[in-house]
N, C-alpha and C positions, 0 to 999 in steps of 0.2 A: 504494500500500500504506500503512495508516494504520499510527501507532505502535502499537497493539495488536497487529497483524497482524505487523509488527519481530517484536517480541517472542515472540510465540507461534511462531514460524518457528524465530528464533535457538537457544532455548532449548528447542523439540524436537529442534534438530536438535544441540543439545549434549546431547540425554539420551542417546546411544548414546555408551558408551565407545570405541566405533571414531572415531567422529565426532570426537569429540574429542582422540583420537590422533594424529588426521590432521591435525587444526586444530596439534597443539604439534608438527608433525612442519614445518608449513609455516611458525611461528612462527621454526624455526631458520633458515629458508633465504627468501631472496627469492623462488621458484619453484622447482618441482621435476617431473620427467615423473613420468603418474598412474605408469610401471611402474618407478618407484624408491619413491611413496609405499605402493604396494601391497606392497615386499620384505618387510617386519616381517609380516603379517598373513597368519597361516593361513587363509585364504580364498580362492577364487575372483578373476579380475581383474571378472567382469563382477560379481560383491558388494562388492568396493572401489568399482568404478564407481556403482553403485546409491546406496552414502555419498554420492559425490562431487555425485551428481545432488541431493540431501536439503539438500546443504551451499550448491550452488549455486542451488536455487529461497530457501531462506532468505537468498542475496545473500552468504554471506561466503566462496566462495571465488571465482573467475572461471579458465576454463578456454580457453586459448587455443592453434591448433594452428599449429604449425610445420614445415611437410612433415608425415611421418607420425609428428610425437611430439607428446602434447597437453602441457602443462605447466600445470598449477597455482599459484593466487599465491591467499592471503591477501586480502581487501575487508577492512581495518580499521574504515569506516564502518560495519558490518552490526553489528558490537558495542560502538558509540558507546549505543547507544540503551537497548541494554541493560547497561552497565556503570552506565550514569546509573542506572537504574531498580535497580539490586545497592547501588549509592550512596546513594540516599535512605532503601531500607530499612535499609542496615548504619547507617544516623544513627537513625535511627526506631529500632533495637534497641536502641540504646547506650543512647539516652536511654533506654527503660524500663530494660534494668538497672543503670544510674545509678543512677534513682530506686529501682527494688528494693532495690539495696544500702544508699542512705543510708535508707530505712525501719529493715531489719534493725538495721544499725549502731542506729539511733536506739530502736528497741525491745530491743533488748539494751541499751543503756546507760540506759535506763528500769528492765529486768529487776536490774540489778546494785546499786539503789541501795536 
């Protein structure tokens, strides 16, 4: 999977507010079984399941069974790649409204004079 394909995975599968529910649901706990992460969510188990499956082809969560309970863990690797890529752009922002700003600033103190 190249890094483009990272990306476009991770960050589809963080555009469902379910998805990502789940993601700060699993942020609190080392693992957790899918039917403790399903108790919050008005839904169906096999539509939490469906998330779990969205979460798990994009790589950040991993689903491993235990007799008959599956439990859930976090892949922190899966949002390395794209934190980096959140990283460069929030630098990239700054700098232009830095620059925005010292304009303004500088044309206003042109306007004043």
């Amino acid at each position: 999977m190249n890094a483009t394909h990272h990306l476009d995975a991770a960050f589809g599968a963080l555009a469902d507010g379910t998805r990502r529910a789940i993601v700060a649901r699993l942020c609190a706990h080392e693992t957790l079984p899918v039917s403790e992460l399903a108790e919050p969510f008005e839904m169906s188990l096999p539509a939490v399941m469906k998330h779990l499956g969205v979460l798990e082809r994009a790589g950040m969560i991993s689903r491993i069974k235990t007799g008959r309970t599956v439990h859930c863990r976090l892949q922190p690797d899966a949002m390395k790649s794209a934190s980096e890529w959140l990283a460069r752009q929030e630098a990239f922002w700054s700098r232009q409204l830095d620059a925005l700003a010292a304009f303004v600033e500088t044309d206003n103190d042109e306007d004043l004079r």
